[in-house]
C-alpha positions as CSV (number, residue, x, y, z in Angstrom):
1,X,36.0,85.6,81.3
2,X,37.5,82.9,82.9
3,X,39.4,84.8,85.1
4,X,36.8,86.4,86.5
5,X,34.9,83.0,87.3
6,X,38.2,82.1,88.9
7,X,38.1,85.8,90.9
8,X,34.8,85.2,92.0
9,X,35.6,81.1,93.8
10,X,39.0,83.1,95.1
11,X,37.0,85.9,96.7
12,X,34.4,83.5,98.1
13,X,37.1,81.5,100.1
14,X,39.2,84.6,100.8
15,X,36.1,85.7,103.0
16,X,34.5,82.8,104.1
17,X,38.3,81.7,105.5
18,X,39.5,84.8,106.4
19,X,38.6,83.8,110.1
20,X,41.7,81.4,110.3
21,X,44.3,84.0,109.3
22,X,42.9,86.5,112.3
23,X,42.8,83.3,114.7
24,X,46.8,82.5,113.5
25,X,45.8,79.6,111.2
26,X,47.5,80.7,108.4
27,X,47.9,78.4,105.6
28,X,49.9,77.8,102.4
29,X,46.4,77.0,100.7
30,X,45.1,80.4,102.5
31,X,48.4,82.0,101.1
32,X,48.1,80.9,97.6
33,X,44.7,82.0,97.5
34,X,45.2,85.4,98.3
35,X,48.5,85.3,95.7
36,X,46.3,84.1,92.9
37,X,43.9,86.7,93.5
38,X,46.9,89.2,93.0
39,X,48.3,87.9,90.4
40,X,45.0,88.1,88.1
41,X,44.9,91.8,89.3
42,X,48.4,91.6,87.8
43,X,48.0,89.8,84.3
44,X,44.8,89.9,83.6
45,X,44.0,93.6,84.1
46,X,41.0,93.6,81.9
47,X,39.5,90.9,83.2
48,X,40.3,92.6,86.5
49,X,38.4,95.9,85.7
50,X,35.5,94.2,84.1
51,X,34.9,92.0,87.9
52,X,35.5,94.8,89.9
53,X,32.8,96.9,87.8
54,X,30.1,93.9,88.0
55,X,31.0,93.5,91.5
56,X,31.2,97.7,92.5
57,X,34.5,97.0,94.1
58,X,37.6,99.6,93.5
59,X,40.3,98.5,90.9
60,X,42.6,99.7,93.3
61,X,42.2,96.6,96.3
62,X,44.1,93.5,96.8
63,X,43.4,90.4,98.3
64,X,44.3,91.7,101.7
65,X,42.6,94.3,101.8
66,X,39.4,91.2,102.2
67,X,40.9,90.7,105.0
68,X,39.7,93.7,107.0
């Protein structure tokens, strides 16, 4: 459950950030962020279904689809 601990800090500063990438101040932090956020969708799939059903998001999003 550890990823999904990490999933939930990642989606926190994906959106509370996600202001700077609209403005142009993108960042390799901002970057790696949204990367890590993939890759547990990636590896850790179980993990991935089990936040996205306590959170009522679709398995189906990525980290830019925060963005919007």
């Amino acid at each position: 459950m550890r990823n999904v601990t990490r999933l939930e800090y990642l989606h926190s500063v994906i959106m509370r950030w996600r202001h700077t990438y609209w403005a142009g101040r993108r960042t390799p932090r901002f970057y790696r962020w949204m990367d890590e956020y993939n890759a547990i969708r990636e590896y850790a799939r179980t993990d991935w279904l089990a936040y996205c059903a306590e959170h009522r998001y679709h398995p189906d999003h990525d980290a830019r689809d925060l963005l919007a």
